[in-house]
N, C-alpha and C positions, 0 to 999 in steps of 0.2 A: 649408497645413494638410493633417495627414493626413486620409486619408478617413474613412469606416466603415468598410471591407471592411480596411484597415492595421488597425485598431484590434481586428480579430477573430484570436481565436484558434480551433482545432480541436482539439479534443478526441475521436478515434474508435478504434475498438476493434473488437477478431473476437479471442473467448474460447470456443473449445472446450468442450464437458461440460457445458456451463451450458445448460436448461432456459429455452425461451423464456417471457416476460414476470415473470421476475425483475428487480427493481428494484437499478436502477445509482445510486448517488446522488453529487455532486458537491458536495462543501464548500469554498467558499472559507476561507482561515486567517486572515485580517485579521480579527482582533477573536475574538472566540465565534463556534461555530459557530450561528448565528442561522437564519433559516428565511427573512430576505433573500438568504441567499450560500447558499443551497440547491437545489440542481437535479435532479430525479428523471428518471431517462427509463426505459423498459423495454426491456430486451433483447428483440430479434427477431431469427430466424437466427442466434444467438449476435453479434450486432452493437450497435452503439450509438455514437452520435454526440452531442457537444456542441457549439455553440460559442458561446463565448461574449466580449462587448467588455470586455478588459483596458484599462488605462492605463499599464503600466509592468510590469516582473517582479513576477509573482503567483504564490503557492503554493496550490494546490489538494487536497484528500484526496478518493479515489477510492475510495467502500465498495459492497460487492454485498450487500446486504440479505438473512436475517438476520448473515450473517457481522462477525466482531467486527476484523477485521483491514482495512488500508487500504494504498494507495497514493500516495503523495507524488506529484505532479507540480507541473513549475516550467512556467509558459507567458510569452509575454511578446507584444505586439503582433504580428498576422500568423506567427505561429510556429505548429506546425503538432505534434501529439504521434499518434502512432500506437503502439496498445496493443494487444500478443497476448497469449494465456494458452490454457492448457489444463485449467484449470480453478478453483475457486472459491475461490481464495485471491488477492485481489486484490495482497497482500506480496509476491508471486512473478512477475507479471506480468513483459513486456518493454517497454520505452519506449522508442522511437524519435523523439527529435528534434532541433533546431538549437541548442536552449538551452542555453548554458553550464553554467545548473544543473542542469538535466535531467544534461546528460552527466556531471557530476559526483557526482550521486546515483545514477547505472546505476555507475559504478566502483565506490562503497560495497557497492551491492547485488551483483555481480558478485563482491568478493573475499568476501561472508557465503557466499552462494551455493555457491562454487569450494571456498572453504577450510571451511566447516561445516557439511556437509551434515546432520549427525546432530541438531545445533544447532537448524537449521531446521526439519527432517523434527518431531523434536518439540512444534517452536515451533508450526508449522501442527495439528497433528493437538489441541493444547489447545487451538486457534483454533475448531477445527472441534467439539470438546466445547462450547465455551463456548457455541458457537453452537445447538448444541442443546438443550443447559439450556434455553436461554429460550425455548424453545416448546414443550418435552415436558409433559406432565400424569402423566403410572406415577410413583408414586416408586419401581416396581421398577428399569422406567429410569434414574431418576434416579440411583439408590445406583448403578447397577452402572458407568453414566459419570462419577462422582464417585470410584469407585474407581481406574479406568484412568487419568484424571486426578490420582488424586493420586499414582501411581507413577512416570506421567508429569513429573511436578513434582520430583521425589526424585534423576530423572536430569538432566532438565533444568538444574536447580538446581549438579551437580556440572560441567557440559557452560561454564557460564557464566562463569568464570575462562578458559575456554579461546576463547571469545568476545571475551573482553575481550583477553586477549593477541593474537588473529589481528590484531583490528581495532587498535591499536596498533600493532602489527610492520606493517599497511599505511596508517597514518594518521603516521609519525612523520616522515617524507619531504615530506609534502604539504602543503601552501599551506592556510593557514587561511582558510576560508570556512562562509557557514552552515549551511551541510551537515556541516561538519568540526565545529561547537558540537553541531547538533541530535544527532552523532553521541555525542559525550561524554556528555551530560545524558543520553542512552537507557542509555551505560554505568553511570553513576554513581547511575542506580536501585535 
């Protein structure tokens, strides 16, 4: 029989820029995100650690509270993820670890990253509007990042075809896996 300590995964991180006791939240993907597979911890020092007992390859989403954007991670017994960043965009993040899916999901993200920079830089920055809609009160505020936003959306929107081509020209070689699905179904939105 495995142990407990096999049966444990790691989940920790040192994220730059980020304001101490900002809420790190951990969502299991098995089923709805429910308030069972929910794990909050606070950043300290820019640090934060989870761990938690898997039974087999599990897929995790990694959000920094109030941000609207997330982190995919794959863990699986005894495996171990270390996470850096430099700052509040959890989509940007680095993962480091042993799991075949993990390594598989940093290549995706790797060629968005290398090959789209203009793609992404936009993608984050409506992350970062969205994120403040939902706690500003001005509606002077509000119009004026509803505006930037929707200019935002205008380029982005044209930026998107070229998205889909990058990711295509480096997914048409590669071995289909769930990564390679969950990749399509993001395109075909």
């Amino acid at each position: 029989n495995a142990s407990v300590k096999d049966s444990i995964c790691i989940i920790e991180g040192t994220i730059k820029n980020i304001p101490d006791g900002c809420d790190i939240i951990l969502y299991g993907t098995a089923g709805k995100y429910s308030g069972k597979q929910r794990t909050v911890m606070r950043i300290r020092k820019g640090k934060f650690r989870f761990e938690k007992k898997v039974k087999g390859d599990e897929r995790y989403c990694l959000f920094l509270y109030p941000c609207v954007e997330s982190l995919d991670l794959y863990v699986s017994p005894g495996t171990k993820a270390n996470i850096t960043g430099n700052d509040a965009h959890p989509s940007v993040w680095n993962v480091k670890s042993d799991n075949p899916m993990q390594q598989e999901w940093n290549a995706y993200q790797k060629t968005e990253m290398d090959s789209l920079a203009e793609y992404t830089a936009i993608r984050l920055r409506i992350n970062e509007i969205d994120a403040r809609l939902s706690v500003i009160n001005t509606d002077n505020e509000k119009e004026k990042l509803l505006t930037e936003k929707n200019k935002l959306a205008e380029k982005f929107s044209g930026l998107c075809s070229e998205y889909v081509k990058s990711m295509y020209n480096f997914m048409k070689d590669r071995a289909y896996s769930d990564i390679f699905s969950d990749k399509l179904r993001y395109m075909a939105r």
